[in-house]
C-alpha positions as CSV (number, residue, x, y, z in Angstrom):
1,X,-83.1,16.0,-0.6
2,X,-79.5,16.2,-1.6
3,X,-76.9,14.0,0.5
4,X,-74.7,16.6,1.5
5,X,-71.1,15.9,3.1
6,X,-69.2,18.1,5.8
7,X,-67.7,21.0,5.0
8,X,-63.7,20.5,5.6
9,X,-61.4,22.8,5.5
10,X,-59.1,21.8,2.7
11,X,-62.4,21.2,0.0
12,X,-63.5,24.9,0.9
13,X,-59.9,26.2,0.1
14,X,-60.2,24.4,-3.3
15,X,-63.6,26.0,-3.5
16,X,-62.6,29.2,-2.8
17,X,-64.8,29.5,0.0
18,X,-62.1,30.1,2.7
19,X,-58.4,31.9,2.4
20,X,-55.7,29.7,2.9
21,X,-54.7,29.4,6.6
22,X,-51.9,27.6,7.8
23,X,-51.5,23.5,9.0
24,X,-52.4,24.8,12.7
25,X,-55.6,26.8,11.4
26,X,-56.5,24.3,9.2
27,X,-57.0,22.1,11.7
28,X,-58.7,23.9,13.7
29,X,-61.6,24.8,11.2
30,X,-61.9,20.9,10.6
31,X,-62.2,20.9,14.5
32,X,-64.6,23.6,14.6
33,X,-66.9,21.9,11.4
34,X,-66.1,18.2,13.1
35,X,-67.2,16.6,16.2
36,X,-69.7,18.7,18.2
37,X,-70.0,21.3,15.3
38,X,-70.5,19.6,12.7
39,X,-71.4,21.6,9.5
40,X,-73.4,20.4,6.9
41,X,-74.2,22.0,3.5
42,X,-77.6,21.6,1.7
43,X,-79.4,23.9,-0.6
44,X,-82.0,25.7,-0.3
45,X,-85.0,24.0,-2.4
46,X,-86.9,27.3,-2.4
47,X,-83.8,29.4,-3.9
48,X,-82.0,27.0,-5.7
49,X,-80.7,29.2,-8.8
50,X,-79.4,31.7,-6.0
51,X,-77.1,28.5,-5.6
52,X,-77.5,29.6,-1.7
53,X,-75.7,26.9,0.9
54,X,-77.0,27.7,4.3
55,X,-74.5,25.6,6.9
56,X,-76.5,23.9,9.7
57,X,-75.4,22.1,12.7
58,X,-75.5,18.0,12.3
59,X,-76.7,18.0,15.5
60,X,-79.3,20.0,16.4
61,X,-80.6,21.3,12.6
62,X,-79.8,24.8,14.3
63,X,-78.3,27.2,12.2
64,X,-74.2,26.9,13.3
65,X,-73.8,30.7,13.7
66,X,-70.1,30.2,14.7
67,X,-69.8,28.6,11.0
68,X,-71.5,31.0,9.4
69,X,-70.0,33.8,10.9
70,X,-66.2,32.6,9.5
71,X,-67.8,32.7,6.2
72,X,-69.0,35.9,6.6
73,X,-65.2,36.9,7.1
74,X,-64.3,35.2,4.4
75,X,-67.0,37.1,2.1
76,X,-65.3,40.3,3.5
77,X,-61.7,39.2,2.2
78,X,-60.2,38.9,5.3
79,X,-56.5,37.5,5.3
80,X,-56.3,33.9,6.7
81,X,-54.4,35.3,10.1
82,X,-57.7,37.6,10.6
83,X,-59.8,34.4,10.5
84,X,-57.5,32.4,12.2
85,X,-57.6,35.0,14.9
86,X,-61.3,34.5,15.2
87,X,-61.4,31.1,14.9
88,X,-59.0,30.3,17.8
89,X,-60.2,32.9,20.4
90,X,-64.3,31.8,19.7
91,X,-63.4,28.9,19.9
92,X,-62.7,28.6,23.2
93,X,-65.9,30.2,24.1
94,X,-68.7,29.3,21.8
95,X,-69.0,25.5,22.1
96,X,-69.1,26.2,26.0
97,X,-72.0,28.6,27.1
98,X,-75.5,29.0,25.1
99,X,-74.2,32.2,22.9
100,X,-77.7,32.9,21.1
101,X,-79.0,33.7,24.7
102,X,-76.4,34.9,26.5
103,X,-76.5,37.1,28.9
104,X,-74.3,40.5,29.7
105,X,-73.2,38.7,33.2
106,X,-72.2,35.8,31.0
107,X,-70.0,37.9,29.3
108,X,-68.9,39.4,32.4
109,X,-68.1,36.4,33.7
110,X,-65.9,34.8,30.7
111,X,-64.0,37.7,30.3
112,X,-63.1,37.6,34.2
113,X,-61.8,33.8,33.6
114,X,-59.2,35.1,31.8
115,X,-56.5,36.3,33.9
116,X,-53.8,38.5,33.3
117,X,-50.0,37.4,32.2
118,X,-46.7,39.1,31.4
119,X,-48.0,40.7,28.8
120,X,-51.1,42.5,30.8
121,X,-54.9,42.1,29.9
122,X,-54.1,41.5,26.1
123,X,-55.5,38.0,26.1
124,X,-58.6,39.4,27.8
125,X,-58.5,42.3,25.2
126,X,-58.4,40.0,22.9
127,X,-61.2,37.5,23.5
128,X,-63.1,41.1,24.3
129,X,-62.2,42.1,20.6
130,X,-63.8,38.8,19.0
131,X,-66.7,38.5,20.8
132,X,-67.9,41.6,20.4
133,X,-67.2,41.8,16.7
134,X,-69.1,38.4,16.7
135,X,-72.4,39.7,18.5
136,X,-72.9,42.7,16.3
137,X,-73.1,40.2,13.4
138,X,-75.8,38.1,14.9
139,X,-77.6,41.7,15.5
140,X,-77.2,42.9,12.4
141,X,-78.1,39.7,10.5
142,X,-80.0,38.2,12.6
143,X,-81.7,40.3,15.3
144,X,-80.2,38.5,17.9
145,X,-79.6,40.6,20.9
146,X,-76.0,41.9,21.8
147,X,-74.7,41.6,25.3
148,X,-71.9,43.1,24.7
149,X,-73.4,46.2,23.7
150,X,-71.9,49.2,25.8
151,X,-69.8,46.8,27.5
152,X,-66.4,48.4,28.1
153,X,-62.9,47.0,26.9
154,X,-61.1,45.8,29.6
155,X,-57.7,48.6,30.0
156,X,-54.9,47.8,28.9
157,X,-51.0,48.4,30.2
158,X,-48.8,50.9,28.2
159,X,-46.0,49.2,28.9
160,X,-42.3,50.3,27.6
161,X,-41.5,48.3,24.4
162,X,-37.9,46.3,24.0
163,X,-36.3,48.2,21.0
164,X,-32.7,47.8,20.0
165,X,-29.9,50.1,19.5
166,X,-27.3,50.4,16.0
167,X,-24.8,49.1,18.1
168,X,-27.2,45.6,19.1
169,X,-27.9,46.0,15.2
170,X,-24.5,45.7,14.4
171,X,-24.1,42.5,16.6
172,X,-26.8,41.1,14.9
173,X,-25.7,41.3,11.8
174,X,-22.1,39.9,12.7
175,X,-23.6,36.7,14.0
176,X,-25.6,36.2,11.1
177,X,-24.0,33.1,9.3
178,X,-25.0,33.4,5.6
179,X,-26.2,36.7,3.5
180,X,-29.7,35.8,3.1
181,X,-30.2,36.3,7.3
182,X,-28.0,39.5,7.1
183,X,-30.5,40.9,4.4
184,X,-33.4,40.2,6.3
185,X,-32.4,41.6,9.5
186,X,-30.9,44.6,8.0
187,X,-34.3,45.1,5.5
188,X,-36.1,44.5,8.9
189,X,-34.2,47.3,10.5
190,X,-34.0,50.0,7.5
191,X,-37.8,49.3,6.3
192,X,-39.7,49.0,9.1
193,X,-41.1,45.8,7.4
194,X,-43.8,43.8,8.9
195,X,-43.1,40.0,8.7
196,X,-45.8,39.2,6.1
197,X,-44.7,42.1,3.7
198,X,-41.1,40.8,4.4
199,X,-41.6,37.4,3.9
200,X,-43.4,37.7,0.1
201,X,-41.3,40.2,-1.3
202,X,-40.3,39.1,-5.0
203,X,-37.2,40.2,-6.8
204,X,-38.9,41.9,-9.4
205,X,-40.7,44.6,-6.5
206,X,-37.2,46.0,-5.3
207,X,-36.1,49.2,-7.5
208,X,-32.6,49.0,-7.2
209,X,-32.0,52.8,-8.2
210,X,-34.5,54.4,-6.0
211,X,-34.0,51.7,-2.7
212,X,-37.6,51.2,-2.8
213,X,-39.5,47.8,-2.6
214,X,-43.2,47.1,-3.3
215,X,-45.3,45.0,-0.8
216,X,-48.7,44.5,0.4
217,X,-49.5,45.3,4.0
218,X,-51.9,44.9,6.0
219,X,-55.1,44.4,5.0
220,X,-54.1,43.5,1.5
221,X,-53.2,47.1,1.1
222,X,-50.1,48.0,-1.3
223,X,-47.4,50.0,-0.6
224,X,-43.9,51.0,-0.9
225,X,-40.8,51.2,1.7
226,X,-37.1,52.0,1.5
227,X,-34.0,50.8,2.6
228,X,-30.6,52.1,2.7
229,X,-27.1,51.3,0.9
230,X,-26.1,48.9,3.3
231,X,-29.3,47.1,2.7
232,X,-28.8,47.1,-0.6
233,X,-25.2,46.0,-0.3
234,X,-26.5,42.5,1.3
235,X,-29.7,41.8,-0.8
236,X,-27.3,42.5,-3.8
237,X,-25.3,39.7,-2.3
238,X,-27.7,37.4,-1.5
239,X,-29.0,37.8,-4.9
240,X,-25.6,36.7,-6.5
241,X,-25.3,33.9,-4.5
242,X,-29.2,32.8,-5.0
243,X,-29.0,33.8,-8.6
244,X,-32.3,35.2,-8.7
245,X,-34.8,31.9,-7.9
246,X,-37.7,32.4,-6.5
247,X,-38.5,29.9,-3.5
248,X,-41.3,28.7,-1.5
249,X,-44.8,30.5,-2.8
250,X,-42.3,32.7,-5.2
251,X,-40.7,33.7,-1.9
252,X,-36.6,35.7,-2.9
253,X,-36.1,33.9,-0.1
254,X,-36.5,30.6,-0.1
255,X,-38.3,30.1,2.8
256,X,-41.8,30.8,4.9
257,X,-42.7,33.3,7.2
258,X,-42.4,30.5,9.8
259,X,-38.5,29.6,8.3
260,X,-37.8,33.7,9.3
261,X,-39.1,33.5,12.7
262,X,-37.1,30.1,13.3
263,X,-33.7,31.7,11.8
264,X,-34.4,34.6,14.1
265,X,-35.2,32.4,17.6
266,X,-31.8,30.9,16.6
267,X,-29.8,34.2,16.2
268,X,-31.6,35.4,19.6
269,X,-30.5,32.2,21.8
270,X,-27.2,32.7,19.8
271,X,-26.4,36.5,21.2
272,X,-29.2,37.0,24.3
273,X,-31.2,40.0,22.5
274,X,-34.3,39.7,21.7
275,X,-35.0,39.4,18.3
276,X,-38.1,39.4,16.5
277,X,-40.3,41.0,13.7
278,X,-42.0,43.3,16.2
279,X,-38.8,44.4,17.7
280,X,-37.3,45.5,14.6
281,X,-40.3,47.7,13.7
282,X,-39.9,49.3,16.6
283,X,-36.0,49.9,16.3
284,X,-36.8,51.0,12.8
285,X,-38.8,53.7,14.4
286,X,-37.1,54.7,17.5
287,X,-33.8,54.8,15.3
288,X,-35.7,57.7,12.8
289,X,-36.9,59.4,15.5
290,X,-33.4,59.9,17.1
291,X,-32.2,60.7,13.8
292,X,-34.3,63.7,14.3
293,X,-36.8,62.4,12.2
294,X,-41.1,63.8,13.2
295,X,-43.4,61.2,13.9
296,X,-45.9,62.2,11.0
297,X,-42.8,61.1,8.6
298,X,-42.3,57.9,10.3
299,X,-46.2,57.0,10.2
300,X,-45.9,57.6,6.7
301,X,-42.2,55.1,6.0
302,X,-43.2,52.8,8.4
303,X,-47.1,52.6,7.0
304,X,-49.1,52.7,9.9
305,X,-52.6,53.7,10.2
306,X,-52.9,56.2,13.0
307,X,-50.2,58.3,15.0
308,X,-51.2,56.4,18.1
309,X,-48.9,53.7,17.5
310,X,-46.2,55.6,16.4
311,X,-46.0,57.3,19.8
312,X,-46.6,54.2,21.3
313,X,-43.6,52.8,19.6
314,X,-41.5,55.8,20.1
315,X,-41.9,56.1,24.0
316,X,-38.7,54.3,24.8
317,X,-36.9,56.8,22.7
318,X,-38.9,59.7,24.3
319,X,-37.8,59.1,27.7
320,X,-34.3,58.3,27.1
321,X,-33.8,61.5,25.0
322,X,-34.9,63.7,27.4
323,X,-32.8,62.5,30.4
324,X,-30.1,64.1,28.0
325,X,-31.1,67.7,28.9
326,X,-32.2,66.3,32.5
327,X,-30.3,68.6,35.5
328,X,-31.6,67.1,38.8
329,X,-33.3,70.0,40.6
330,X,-31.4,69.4,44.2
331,X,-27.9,69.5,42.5
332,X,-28.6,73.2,41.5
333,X,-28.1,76.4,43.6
334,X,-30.6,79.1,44.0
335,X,-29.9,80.6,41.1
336,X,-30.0,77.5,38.9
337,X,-26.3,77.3,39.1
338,X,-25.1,73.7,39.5
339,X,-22.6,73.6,42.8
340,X,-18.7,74.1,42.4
341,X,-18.0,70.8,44.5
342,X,-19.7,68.3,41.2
């Protein structure tokens, strides 16, 4: 038998056998593969050129599902934030309740432990999203039953979504104190960027003559967004002063995603509006849409999947717009006059 060692995080990176996740995932995979669920690897002595590793629990000489199941993602090509995703809401459930037999109350029962917060059901929804994801893997793989199957998602709220307007834009940009931060929030704002696409971007992507700049999206997928003149103005800037280096991970600038998100906390504690990556997507398209733009043209700049979210992003706007041709119905006269006396 071959003395086999557990299977760490940081060794299956080098080995290509998981994406690279951040400090915080990392750990928690070691955590996951360490004490209590500890993953070994040996081969299999009846199909040993297929160079197979099954991973089985230290413990118990079970097969660790919950291990196998990450690689699975992996296999798929899943970005590290997909598998982080996984790995930090399963978690949380696995390790406590006997999954391979458990029951559709069970279920019932974890997802009702999760109470709601400011932000609705979403953590619920969540936790909903993984496990059920989870179980049809075991089905399909393994024939285990699924007791989630025809279980229903718990409902979400459709709540109205912070945007901001050109003139909290403008503010922004004001208090930004160097040009790399006023290129990033006006890119933001103009592009419709999400942070990751934002965040890799490399000089050589931008075409300066068409305002266009190459990124990869979500789901690894490429594509291509625009950005205006004044855009342009401050990443032309920022270029001069940066003279062109590339920074952390070939990064124009400089920093990590994490470095963005940081310079933003600061500007929003700095003027009191919120400011983050999210929030500027939906500026980007609440500002098109009141620009006259149609929501099929935004789907298509802003590179979402379905129309859905686009409406969902756009409600704010919606409402607003419409209390411009609003006439209260008890300030008008029979004849749908408005009274002299207003």
């Amino acid at each position: 038998m071959v003395k086999t060692a557990p299977l760490k995080y940081n060794a299956a990176v080098r080995r290509g056998v998981f994406p690279t996740l951040n400090k915080r995932g990392s750990a928690r995979f070691n955590e996951i593969c360490g004490k209590g669920h500890a993953v070994r690897r040996q081969r299999n002595p009846g199909n040993a050129e297929s160079g197979d590793w099954p991973i089985r629990s230290q413990a118990s000489k079970d097969i660790n599902y919950f291990a196998l199941f990450l690689k699975s993602r992996e296999a798929m090509g899943v970005s590290g934030r997909t598998l982080q995703f996984y790995m930090e809401r399963l978690s949380k459930i696995l390790p406590n309740i006997n999954y391979v037999n458990a029951t559709r109350q069970q279920i019932h029962g974890i997802l009702n432990s999760i109470s709601a917060n400011k932000y609705g059901l979403s953590t619920r929804h969540a936790t909903y999203r993984s496990l059920k994801t989870f179980y049809r893997w075991l089905l399909r793989e393994y024939g285990i039953p699924n007791p989630m199957e025809g279980l229903p998602a718990p409902i979400l709220s459709k709540p109205m979504l912070p945007t901001l307007t050109r003139a909290q834009v403008t503010m922004l940009l004001n208090n930004c104190s160097n040009a790399r931060d006023k290129a990033i929030i006006a890119l933001f704002v103009e592009s419709g960027l999400r942070l990751t696409e934002l965040s890799n971007l490399q000089w050589s992507g931008i075409d300066w003559e068409s305002r266009i700049v190459r990124v990869v999206g979500k789901g690894r997928k490429e594509g291509e967004a625009t950005f205006g003149p004044q855009t342009k103005r401050y990443l032309k800037d920022w270029l001069n002063k940066n003279k062109g280096k590339t920074g952390i991970r070939g990064s124009m600038w400089g920093i990590k995603s994490s470095g963005i998100v940081s310079m933003l906390k600061r500007l929003q504690k700095t003027t009191g509006l919120t400011c983050n990556p999210h929030v500027f997507r939906r500026t980007f398209a609440c500002l098109l849409r009141r620009a006259g733009v149609d929501v099929m043209t935004i789907k298509e700049l802003g590179r979402w999947e379905s129309l859905e979210m686009v409406q969902r992003y756009t409600r704010s706007f919606t409402f607003r717009d419409s209390l411009e041709h609003y006439e209260a119905p008890l300030g008008q006269t029979s004849d749908g006059r408005r009274p002299h006396h207003e």
